[in-house]
TINUDO-606792 format. One record per atom (N, C-alpha, C): residue number from 1; residue in three letters; chain; atom name; x negated, y, z. Coordinates in nm, 2 decimals, decimal comma, padded with zeros to 4 digits. Each point is the difference from the previous one (the first is absolute). Last residue first. Layout:
<sites>
{NUM "ALA" "A" "CA" {X Y Z}}
...
</sites>
This chain:
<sites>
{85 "UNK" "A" "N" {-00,04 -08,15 18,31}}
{85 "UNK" "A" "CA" {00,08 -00,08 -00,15}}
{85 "UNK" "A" "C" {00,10 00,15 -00,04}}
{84 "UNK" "A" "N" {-00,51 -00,10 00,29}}
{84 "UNK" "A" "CA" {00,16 00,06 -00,01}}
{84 "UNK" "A" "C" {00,06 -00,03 -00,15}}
{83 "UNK" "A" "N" {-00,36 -00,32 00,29}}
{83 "UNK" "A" "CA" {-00,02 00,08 -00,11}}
{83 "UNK" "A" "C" {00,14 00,06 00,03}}
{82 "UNK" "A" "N" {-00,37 -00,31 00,31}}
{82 "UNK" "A" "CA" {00,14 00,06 -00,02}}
{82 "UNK" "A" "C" {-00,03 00,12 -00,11}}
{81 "UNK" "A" "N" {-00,28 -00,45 00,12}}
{81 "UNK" "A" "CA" {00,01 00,13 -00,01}}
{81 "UNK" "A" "C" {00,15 00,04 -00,07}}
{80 "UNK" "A" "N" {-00,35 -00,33 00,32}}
{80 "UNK" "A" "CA" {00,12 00,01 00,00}}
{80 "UNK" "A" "C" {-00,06 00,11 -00,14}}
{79 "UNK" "A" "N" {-00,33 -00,21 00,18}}
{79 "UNK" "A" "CA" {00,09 -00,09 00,08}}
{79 "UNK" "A" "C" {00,14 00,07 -00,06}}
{78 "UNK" "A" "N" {-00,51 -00,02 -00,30}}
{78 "UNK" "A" "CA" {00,15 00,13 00,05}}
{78 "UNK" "A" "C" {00,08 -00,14 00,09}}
{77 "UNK" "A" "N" {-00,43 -00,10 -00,16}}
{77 "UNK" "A" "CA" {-00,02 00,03 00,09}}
{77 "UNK" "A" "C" {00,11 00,10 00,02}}
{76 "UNK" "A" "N" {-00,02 -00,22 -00,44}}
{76 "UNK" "A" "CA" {-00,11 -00,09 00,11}}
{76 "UNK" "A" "C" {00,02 00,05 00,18}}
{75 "UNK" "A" "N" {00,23 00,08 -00,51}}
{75 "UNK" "A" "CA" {00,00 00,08 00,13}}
{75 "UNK" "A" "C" {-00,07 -00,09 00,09}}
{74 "UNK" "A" "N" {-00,03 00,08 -00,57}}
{74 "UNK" "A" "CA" {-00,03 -00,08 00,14}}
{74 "UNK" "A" "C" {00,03 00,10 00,12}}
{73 "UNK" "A" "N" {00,04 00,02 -00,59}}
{73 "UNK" "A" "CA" {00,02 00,05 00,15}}
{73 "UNK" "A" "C" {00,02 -00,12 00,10}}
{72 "UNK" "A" "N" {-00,15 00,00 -00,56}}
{72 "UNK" "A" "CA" {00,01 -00,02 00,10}}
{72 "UNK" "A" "C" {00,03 00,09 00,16}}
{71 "UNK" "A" "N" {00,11 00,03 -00,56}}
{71 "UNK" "A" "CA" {-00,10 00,09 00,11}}
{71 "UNK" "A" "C" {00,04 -00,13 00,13}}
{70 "UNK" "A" "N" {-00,10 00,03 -00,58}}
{70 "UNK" "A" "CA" {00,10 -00,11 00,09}}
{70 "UNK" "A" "C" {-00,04 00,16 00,13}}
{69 "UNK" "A" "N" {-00,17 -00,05 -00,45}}
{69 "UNK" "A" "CA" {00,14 00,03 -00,01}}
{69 "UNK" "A" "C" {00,05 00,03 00,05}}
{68 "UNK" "A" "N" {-00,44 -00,11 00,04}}
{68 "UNK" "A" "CA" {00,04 -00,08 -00,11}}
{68 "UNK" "A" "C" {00,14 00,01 -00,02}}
{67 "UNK" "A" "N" {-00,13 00,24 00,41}}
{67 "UNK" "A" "CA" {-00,11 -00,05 -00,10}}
{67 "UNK" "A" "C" {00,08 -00,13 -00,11}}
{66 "UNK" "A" "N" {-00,06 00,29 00,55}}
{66 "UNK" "A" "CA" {00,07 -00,01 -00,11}}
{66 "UNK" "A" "C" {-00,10 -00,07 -00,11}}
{65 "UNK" "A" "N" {00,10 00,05 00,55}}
{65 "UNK" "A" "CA" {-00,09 00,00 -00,06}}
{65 "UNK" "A" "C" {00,12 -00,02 -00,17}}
{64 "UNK" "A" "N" {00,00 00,09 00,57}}
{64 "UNK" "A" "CA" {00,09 00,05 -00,10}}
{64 "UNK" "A" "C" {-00,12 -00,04 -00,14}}
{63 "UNK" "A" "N" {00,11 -00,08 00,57}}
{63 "UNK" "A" "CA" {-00,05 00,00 -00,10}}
{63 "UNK" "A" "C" {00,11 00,02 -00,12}}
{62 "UNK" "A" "N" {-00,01 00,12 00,57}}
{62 "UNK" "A" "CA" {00,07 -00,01 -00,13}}
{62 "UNK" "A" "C" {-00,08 -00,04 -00,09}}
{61 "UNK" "A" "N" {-00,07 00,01 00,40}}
{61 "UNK" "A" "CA" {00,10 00,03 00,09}}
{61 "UNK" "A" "C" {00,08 -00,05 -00,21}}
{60 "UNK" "A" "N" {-00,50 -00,05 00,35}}
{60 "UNK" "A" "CA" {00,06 -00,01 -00,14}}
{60 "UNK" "A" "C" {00,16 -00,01 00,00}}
{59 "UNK" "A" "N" {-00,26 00,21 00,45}}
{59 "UNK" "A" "CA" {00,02 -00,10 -00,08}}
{59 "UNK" "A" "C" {00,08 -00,01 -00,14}}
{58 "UNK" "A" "N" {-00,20 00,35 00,35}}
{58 "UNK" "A" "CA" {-00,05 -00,04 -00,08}}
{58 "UNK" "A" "C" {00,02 -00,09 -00,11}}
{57 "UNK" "A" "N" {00,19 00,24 00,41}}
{57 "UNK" "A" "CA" {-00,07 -00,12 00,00}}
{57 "UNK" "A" "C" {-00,10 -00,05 -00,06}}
{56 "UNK" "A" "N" {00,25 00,37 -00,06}}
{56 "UNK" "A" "CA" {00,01 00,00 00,14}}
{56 "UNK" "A" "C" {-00,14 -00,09 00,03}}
{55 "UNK" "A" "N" {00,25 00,12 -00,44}}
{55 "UNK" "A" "CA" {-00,12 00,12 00,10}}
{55 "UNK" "A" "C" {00,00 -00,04 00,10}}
{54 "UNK" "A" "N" {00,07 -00,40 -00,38}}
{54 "UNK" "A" "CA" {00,06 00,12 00,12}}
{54 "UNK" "A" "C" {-00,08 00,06 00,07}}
{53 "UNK" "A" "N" {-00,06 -00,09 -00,54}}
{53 "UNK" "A" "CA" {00,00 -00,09 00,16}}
{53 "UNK" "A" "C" {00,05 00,10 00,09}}
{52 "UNK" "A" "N" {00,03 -00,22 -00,55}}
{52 "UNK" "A" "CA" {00,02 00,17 00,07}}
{52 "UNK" "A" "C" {00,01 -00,07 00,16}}
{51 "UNK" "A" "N" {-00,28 -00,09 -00,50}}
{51 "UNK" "A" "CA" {00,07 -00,09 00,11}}
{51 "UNK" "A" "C" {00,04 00,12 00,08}}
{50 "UNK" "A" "N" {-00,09 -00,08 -00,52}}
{50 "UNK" "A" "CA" {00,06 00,06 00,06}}
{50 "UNK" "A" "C" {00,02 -00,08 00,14}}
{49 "UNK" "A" "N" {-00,37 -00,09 -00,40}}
{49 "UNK" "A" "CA" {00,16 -00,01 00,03}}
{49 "UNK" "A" "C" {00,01 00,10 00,10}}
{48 "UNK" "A" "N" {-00,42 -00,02 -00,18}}
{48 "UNK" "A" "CA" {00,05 -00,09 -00,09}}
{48 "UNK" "A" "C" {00,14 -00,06 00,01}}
{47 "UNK" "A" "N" {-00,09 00,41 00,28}}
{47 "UNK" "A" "CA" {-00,11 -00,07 -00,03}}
{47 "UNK" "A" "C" {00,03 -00,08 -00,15}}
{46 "UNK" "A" "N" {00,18 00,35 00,43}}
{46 "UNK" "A" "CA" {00,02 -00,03 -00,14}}
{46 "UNK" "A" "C" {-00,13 -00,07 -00,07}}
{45 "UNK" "A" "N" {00,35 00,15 00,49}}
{45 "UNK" "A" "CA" {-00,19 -00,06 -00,04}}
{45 "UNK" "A" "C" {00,03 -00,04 -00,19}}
{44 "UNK" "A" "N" {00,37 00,26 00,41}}
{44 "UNK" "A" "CA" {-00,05 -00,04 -00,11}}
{44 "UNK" "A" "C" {-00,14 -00,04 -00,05}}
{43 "UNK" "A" "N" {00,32 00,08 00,48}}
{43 "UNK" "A" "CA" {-00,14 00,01 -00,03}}
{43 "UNK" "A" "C" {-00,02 -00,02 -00,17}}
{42 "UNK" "A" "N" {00,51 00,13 00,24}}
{42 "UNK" "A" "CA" {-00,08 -00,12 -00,01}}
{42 "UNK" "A" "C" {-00,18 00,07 -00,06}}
{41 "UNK" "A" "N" {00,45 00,21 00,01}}
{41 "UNK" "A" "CA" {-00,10 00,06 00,10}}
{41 "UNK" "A" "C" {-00,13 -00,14 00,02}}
{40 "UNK" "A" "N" {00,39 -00,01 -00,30}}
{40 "UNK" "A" "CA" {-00,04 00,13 -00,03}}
{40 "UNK" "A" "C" {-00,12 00,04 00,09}}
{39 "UNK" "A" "N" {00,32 -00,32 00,14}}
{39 "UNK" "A" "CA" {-00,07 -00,10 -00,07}}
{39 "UNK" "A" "C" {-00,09 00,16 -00,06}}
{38 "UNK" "A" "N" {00,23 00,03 00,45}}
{38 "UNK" "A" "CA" {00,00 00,07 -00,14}}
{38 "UNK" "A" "C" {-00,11 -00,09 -00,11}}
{37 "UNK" "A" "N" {00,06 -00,20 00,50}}
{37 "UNK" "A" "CA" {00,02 00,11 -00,05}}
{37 "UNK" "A" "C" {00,03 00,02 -00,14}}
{36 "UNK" "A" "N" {-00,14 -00,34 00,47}}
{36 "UNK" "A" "CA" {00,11 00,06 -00,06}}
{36 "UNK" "A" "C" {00,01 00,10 -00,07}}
{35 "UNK" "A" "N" {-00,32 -00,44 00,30}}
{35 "UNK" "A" "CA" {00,02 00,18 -00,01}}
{35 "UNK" "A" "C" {00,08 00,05 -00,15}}
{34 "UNK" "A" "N" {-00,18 -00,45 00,21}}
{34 "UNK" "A" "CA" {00,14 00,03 00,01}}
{34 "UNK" "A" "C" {00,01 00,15 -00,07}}
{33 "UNK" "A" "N" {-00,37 -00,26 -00,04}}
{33 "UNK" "A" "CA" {-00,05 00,06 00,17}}
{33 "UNK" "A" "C" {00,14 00,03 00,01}}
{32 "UNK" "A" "N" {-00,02 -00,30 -00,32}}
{32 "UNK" "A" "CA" {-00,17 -00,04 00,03}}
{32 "UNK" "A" "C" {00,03 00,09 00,16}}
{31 "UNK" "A" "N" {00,31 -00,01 -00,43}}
{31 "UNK" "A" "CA" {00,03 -00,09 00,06}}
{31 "UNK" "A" "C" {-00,16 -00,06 00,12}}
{30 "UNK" "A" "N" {00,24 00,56 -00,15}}
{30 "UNK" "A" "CA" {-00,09 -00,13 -00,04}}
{30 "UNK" "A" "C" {00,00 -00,11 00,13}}
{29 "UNK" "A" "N" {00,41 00,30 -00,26}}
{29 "UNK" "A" "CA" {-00,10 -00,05 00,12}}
{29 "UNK" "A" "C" {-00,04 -00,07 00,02}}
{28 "UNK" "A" "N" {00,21 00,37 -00,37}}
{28 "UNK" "A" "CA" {-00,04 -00,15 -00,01}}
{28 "UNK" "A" "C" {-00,08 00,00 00,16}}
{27 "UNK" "A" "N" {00,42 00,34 -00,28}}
{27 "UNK" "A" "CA" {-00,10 -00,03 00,15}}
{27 "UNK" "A" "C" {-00,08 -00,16 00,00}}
{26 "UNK" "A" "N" {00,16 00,38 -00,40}}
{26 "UNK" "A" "CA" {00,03 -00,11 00,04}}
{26 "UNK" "A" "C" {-00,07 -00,01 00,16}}
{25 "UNK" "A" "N" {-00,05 00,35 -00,35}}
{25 "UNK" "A" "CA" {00,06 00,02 00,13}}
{25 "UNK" "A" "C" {00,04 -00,11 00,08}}
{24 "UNK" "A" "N" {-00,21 -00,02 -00,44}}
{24 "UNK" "A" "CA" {-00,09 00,07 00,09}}
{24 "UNK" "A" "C" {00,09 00,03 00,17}}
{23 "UNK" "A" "N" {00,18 -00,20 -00,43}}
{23 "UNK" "A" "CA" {-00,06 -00,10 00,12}}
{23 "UNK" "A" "C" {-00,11 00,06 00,07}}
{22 "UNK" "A" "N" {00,48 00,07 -00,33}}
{22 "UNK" "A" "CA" {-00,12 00,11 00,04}}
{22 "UNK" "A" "C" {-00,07 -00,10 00,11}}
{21 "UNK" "A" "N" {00,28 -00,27 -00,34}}
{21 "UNK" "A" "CA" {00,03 00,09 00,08}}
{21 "UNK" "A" "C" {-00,12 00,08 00,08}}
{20 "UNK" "A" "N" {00,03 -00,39 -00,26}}
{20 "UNK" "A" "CA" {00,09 00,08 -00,04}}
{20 "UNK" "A" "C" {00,06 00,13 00,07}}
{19 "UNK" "A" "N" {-00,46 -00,35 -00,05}}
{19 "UNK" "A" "CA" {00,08 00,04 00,03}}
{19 "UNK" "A" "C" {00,14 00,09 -00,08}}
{18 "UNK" "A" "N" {-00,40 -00,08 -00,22}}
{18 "UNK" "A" "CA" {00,02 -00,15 00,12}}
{18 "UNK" "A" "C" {00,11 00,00 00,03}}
{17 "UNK" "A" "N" {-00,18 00,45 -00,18}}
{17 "UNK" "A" "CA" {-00,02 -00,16 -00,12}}
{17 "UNK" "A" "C" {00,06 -00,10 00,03}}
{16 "UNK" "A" "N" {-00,09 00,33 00,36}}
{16 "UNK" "A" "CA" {00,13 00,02 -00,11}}
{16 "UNK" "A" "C" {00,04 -00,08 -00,10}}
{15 "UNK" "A" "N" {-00,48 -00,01 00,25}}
{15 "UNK" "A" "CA" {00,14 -00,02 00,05}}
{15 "UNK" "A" "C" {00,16 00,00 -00,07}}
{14 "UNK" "A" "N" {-00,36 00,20 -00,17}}
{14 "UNK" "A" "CA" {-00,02 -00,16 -00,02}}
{14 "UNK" "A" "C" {00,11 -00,06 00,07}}
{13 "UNK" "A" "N" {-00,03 00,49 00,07}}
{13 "UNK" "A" "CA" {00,05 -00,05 -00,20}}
{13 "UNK" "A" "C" {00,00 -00,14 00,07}}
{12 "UNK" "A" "N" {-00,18 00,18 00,32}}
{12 "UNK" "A" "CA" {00,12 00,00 00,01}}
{12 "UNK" "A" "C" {00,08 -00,05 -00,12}}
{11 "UNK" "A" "N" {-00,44 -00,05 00,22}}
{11 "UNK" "A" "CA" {00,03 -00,06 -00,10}}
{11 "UNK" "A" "C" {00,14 00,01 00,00}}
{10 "UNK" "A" "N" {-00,24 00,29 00,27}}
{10 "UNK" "A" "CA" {-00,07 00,01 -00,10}}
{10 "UNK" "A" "C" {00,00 -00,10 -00,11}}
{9 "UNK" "A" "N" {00,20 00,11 00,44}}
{9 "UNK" "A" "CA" {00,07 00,06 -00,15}}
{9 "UNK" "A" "C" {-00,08 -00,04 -00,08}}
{8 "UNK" "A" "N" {-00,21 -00,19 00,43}}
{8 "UNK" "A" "CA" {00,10 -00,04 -00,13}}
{8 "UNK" "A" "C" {00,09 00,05 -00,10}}
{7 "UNK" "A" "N" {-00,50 00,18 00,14}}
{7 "UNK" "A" "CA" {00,13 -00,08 00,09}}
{7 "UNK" "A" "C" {00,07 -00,03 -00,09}}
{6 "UNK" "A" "N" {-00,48 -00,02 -00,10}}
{6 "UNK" "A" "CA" {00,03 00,06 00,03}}
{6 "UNK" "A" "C" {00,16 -00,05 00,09}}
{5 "UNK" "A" "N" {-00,60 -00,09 -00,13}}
{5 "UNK" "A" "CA" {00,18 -00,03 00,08}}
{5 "UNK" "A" "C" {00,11 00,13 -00,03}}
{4 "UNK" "A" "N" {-00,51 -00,11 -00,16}}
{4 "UNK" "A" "CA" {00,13 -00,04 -00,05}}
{4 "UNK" "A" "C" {00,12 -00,04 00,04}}
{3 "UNK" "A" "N" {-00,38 00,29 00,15}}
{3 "UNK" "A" "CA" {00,02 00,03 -00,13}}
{3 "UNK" "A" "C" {00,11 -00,05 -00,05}}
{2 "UNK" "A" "N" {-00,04 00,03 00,55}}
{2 "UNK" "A" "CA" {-00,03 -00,07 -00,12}}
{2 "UNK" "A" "C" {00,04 00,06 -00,13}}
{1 "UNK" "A" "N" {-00,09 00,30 00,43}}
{1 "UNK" "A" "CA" {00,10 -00,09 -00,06}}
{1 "UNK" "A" "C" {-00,06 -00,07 -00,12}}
</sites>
């Protein structure tokens, strides 16, 4: 396994920051092979940002980068995601 991957609990706090609601259980389906699941179960890569890709495919599913206050989030590659309210 990669040193710098991990899965997506692994920005659950950050998540939380954003959101208002628990977003590890959310379902995001990626918009590249369709495939459906637990944003929590997503690929995490940690670098000079956060990109989270899908186990399936591979593809960039989430960015997350921070800095001078601010946090950018990019969903480049989520076709849908369903959160419980």
């Amino acid at each position: 396994m990669d040193a710098y991957m991990l899965d997506g609990n692994a920005v659950a706090g950050l998540l939380r920051e954003v959101f208002a609601v628990e977003m590890t259980t959310a379902t995001a389906t990626c918009g590249e092979c369709g495939a459906a699941g637990p944003v929590g179960a997503l690929r995490v890569f940690r670098g000079a940002g956060i990109v989270m890709r899908c186990g399936r495919c591979d593809a960039a599913m989430v960015t997350i980068a921070e800095g001078d206050g601010r946090m950018c989030l990019g969903l480049p590659g989520v076709r849908m995601l369903q959160i419980a309210l």
